[in-house]
C-alpha positions in Angstrom: -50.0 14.4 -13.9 -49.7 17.2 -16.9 -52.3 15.5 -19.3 -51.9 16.4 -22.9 -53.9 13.1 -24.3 -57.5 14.2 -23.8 -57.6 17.6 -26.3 -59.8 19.5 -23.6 -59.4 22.8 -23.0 -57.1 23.7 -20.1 -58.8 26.5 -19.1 -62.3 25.0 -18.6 -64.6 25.0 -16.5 -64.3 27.8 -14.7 -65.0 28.9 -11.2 -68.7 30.0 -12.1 -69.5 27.0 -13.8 -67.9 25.2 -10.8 -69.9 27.1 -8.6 -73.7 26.9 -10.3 -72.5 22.8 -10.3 -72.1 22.5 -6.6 -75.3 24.4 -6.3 -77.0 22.4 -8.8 -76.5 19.5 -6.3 -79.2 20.4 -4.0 -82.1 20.0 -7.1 -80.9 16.4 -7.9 -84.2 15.0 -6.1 -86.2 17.4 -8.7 -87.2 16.1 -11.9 -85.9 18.0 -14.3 -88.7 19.7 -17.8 -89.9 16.9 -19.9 -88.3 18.1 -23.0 -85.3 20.5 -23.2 -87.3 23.2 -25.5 -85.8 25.8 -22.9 -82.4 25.1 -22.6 -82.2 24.7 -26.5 -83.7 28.6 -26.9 -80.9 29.1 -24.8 -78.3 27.6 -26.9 -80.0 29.0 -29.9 -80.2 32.9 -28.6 -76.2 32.8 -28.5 -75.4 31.1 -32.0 -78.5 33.1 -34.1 -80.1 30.4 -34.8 -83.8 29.2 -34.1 -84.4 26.4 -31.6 -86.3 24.2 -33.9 -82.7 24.1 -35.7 -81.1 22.9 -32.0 -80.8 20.3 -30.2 -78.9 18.9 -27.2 -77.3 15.7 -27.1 -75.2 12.9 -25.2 -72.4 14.2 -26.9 -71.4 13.6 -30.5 -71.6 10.2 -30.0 -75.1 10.0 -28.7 -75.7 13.0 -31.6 -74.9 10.3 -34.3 -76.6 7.6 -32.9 -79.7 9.8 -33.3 -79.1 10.9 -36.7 -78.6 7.0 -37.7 -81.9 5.9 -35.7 -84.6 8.7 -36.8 -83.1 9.3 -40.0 -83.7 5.8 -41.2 -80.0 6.3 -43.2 -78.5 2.9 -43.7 -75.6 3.2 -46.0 -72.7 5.3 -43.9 -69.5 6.6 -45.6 -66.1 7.2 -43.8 -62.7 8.8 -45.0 -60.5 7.2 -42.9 -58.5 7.7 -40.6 -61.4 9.6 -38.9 -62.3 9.0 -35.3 -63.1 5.7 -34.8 -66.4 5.7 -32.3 -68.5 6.7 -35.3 -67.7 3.9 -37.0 -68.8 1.8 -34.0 -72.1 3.1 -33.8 -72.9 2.7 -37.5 -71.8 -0.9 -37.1 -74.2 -1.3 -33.8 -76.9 0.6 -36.1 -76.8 -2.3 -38.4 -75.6 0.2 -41.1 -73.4 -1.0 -43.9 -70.3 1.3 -43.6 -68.7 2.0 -47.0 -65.2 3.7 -46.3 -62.1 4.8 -48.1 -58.7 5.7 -47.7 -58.0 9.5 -47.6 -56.1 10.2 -51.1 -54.0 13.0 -48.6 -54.1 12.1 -45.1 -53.7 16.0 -44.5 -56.0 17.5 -47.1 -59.5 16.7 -48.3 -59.7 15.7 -51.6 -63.5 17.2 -52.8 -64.1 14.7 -55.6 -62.9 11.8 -53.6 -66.0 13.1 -51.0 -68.5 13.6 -54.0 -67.6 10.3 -55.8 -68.0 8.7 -52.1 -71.1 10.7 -51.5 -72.8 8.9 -55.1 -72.7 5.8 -53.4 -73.7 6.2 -49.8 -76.7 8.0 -47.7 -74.9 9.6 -44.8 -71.4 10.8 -44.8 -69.6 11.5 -41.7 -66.6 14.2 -41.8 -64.7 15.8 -39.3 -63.9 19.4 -39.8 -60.8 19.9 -38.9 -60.4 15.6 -39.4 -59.5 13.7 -35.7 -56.6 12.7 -36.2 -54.9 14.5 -39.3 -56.0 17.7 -39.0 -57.3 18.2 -42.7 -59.6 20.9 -42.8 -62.7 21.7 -45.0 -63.3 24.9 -47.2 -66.7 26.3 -46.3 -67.3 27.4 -50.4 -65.8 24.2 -51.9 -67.7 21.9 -49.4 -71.1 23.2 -49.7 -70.7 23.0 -53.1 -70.8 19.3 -53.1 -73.9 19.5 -50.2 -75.8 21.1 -53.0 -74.7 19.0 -55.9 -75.2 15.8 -53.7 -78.7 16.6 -52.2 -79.6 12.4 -51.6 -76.3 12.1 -49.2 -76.6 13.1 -45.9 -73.4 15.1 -44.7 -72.6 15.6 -40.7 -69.9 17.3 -40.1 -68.2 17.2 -36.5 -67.0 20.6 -35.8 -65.4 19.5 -32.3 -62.1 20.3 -33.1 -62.9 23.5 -35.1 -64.6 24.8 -31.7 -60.4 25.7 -31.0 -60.0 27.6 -33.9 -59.4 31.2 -33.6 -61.3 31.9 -37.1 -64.5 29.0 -36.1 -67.1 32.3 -36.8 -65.5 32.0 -40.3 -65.3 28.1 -40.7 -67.9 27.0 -39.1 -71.3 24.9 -41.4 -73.8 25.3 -38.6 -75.3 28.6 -39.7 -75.9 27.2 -43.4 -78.3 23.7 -41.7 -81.0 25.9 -42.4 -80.3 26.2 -46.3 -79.2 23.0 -47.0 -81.8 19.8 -45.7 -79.0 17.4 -46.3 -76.6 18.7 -43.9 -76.0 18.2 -39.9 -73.5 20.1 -38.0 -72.1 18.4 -34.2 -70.1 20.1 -31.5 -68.9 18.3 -28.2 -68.8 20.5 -25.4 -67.1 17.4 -23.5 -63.6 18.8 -25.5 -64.2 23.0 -25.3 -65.4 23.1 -22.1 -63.5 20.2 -20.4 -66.5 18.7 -19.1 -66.4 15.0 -20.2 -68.7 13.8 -17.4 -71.6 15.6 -17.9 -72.1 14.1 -21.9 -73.4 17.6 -23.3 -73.3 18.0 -27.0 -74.5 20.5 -29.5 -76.7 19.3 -33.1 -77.8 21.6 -35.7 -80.2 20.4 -38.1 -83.0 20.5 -40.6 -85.7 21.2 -38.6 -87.6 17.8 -40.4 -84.8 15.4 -38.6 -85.1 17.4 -35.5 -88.1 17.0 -35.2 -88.3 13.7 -35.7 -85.3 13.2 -33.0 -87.1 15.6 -30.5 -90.7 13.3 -30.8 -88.5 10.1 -30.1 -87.0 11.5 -27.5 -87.0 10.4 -23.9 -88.9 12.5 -21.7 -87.0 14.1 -18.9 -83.9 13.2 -20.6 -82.5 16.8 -19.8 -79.6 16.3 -17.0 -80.3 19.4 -13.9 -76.7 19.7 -13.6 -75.8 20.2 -17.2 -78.8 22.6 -17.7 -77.3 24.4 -14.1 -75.0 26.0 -17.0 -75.9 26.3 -20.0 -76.3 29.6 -19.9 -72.1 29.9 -18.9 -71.3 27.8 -21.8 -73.7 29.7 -24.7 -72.2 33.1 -23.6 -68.5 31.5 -22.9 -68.4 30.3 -25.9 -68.5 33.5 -27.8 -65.6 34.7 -25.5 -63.2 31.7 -25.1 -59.6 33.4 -26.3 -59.0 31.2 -28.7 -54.9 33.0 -29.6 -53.8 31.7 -26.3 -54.5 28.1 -27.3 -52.7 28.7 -30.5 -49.3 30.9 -28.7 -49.5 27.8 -26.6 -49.0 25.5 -29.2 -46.2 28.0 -31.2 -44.3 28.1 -27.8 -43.9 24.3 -27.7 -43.2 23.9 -31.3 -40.3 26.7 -30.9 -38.8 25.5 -27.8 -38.8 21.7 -29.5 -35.5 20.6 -30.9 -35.9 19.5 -34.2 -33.3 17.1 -34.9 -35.5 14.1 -34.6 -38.0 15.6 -35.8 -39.4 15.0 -39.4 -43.2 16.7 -39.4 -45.2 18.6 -37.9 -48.8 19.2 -38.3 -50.6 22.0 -37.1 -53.8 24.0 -38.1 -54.8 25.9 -35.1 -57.4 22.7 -33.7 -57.0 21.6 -30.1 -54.1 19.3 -31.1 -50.8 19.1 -33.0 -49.1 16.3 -34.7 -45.5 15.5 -34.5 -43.7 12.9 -36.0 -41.1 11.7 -34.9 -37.4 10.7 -36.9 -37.0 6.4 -36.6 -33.9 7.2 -34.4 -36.6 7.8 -31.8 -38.7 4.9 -30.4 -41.7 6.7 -29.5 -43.1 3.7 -27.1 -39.7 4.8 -25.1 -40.7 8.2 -25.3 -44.3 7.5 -24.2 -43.0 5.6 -20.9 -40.2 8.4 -20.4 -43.1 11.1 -20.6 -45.5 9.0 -18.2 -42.5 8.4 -15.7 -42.2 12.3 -15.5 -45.9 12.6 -15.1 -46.7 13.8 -18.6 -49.3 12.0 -20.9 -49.7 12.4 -24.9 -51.5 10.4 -27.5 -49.0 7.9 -29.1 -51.5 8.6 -31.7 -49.9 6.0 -34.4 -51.0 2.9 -31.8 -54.6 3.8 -32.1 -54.5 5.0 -36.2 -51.8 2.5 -37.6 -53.3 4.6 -41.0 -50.8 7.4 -40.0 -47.8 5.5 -40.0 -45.5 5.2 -37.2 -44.0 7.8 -35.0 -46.8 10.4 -34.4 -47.5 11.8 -31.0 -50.6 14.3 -30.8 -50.2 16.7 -28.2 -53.2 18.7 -27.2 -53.9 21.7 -25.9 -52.0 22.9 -22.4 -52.0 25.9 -20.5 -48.4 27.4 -21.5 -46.1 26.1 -18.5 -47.3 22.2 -19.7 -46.5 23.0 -22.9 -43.1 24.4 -21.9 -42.5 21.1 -19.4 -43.5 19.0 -22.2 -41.0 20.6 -24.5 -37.9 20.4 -22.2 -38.9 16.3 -21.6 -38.6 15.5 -25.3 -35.6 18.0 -25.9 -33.9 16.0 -22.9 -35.1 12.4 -24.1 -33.9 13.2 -27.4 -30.8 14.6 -27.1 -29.4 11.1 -25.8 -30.4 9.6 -29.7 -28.6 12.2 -31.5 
C-alpha cells in the first residue's frame, strides 16, 4: 500500500536510527534519567537555543495539553478549519474555545488574529495552517505578539518542518524575546516516527519551568532518547527540494481537465480540488483498490468545501503511480 494520507516523510527513519532502535531494545529493563535535562541540551545544541527554552513532549498533542494545564489559560481561540485534536483537548481542559471562521481559507488575515487575540488568552495557529496551507509572515505576525502581550500565541510549526526556507520562517528562535509566544514541532510527521510520540516545545523559560516541575519523573522514553542525537543533527540536513520536485512532478504529470485548484506552498502536503464531474468518494475507492491512500480531506473539514484530496509527501515513483491513477480514473469523466 503507497500511503499518501499520513504527511510523514518518506524518507524517514533511516537505517541508523533503525539500527540504535533495535539496540535500544536491550535497555528496556533500565529506568531511564528522572528528568530529560540531557536529552533537551541535546535538542537545544542543534537549534541555538538554551535548554531552559526546550522541552520534549508526547507530541504536539501532549505539548498543548501542557501549555493548557500549567499555564492556567482558560479562554482558547481557533481559526478554523485548523487541525481538529487541539480543539479536543481545550474542550477536555474545561477551556471555553472561542473560534472563527477564516475570512481566506488560504491566507491569514492579521486583524482578524489581533481582533480574535482581544478577546481570548491562548491562541492556537498553525504555520503553514493543517489543512489549507495558509502560511504566516514572520515580521507581520510578531507584530501582533508584541501588540497583544495578554494573549498567548502557539504556533504549530509541524508542517513548516517540510519547508525548504523553515531556517527563514520558523518563530522558535524569537520564544526568547517574546513571553507570550510558544513554538511546537512533531517529529511524529518529519521523521516518520508516529509510535514513539516525540515532540519538540520552545518556550518562555517561566512556562517551562513550570511544565518541567509538573512533570512526571522518568517520563523520558529509552528508545526515543536512543536517537535523539540522529534527529537534532538530521534535522539540519533533511533535503528538503526533493520533497518539493516530488510534489512539482505529480502536479505536472496530473491532467488538469477535472481539475479546478490546486494548493501548494512547499509543506508536506498539497491540496487538489477536484471539478464536480469527479465524485471523489469514487476516486478514493478507485485509489484504495489500486493500493493507494490519500486524505479525502473535504470528509474530515466539511469547512473546505467538497472535492479536495490532500496528497502528502511520497518518494518520487508514489508520486508518479499516484499521478497515472487519477489521470486514468479521470479520463473516463471527461
Amino acid at each position: 500500500m503507497i500511503d499518501l494520507s499520513k504527511n510523514t516523510n518518506p524518507y524517514f527513519p533511516t537505517k541508523k536510527m533503525k539500527y540504535h532502535l533495535r539496540k535500544s531494545v536491550n535497555n528496556v529493563c533500565i529506568y531511564p534519567d528522572k528528568t530529560a535535562d540531557e536529552y533537551e541540551k541535546i535538542i537545544s545544541n542543534y537549534f541555538d537555543i538554551s535548554y531552559k527554552n526546550v522541552f520534549l513532549s508526547l507530541g504536539t498533542l501532549g505539548a498543548f495539553d501542557m501549555i493548557l494545564k500549567y499555564g492556567n489559560f482558560k479562554k482558547i481561540g481557533f481559526l478554523t478549519p485548523t487541525f481538529w485534536g487541539m480543539k479536543e483537548l481545550a474542550k477536555t481542559n474545561n477551556c471555553k474555545i472561542i473560534e472563527e471562521n477564516m475570512i481566506d481559507l488560504f491566507q491569514y488575515d492579521y486583524s482578524q488574529i489581533e481582533n480574535l487575540a482581544k478577546r481570548c488568552e491562548l491562541i492556537y495557529i498553525c504555520n503553514p495552517n493543517n489543512p489549507t496551507l495558509s502560511d504566516i509572515n514572520v515580521d507581520d505576525f510578531l507584530d501582533i505578539v508584541k501588540k497583544c502581550s495578554k494573549c498567548h500565541f502557539v504556533v504549530d510549526e509541524t508542517v513548516l518542518a517540510f519547508d525548504p526556507k523553515f531556517y527563514e520562517k520558523t518563530l522558535f528562535r524569537y520564544v526568547s524575546k517574546f513571553d507570550n509566544l510558544t513554538v511546537i514541532l512533531s517529529c511524529s510527521k518529519i521523521f516518520n516516527i508516529p509510535g514513539l510520540r516525540l515532540g519538540l516545545m520552545f518556550s518562555n523559560e517561566m512556562l517551562l519551568y513550570k511544565i518541567k516541575k509538573n512533570n512526571l519523573i522518568f517520563s523520558s522514553n529509552i528508545m526515543t532518547n536512543s536517537i535523539l542525537d540522529d534527529l537534532g543533527k538530521s534535522f539540519f540536513e533533511i533535503d528538503r527540494n526533493k520533497f518539493c520536485n516530488n510534489f512539482e512532478l505529480f502536479i505536472n504529470k496530473l491532467n488538469k481537465d477535472c481539475v479546478e485548484k490546486i494548493v501548494k506552498n512547499n509543506g508536506s502536503f498539497v491540496l487538489v480540488k477536484f471539478k464536480d464531474c469527479v465524485l471523489t468518494d469514487d476516486l478514493e475507492l478507485f485509489l484504495l483498490n489500486n493500493n493507494v491512500k490519500v486524505a479525502n480531506v473535504s470528509k474530515f473539514y466539511p469547512d473546505l468545501g467538497s472535492n479536495w484530496f490532500r496528497v502528502s509527501v511520497g518518494r518520487k515513483r508514489d508520486m508518479i503511480v499516484l499521478a497515472n491513477l487519477i489521470n486514468n480514473f479521470v479520463m473516463k469523466k471527461v
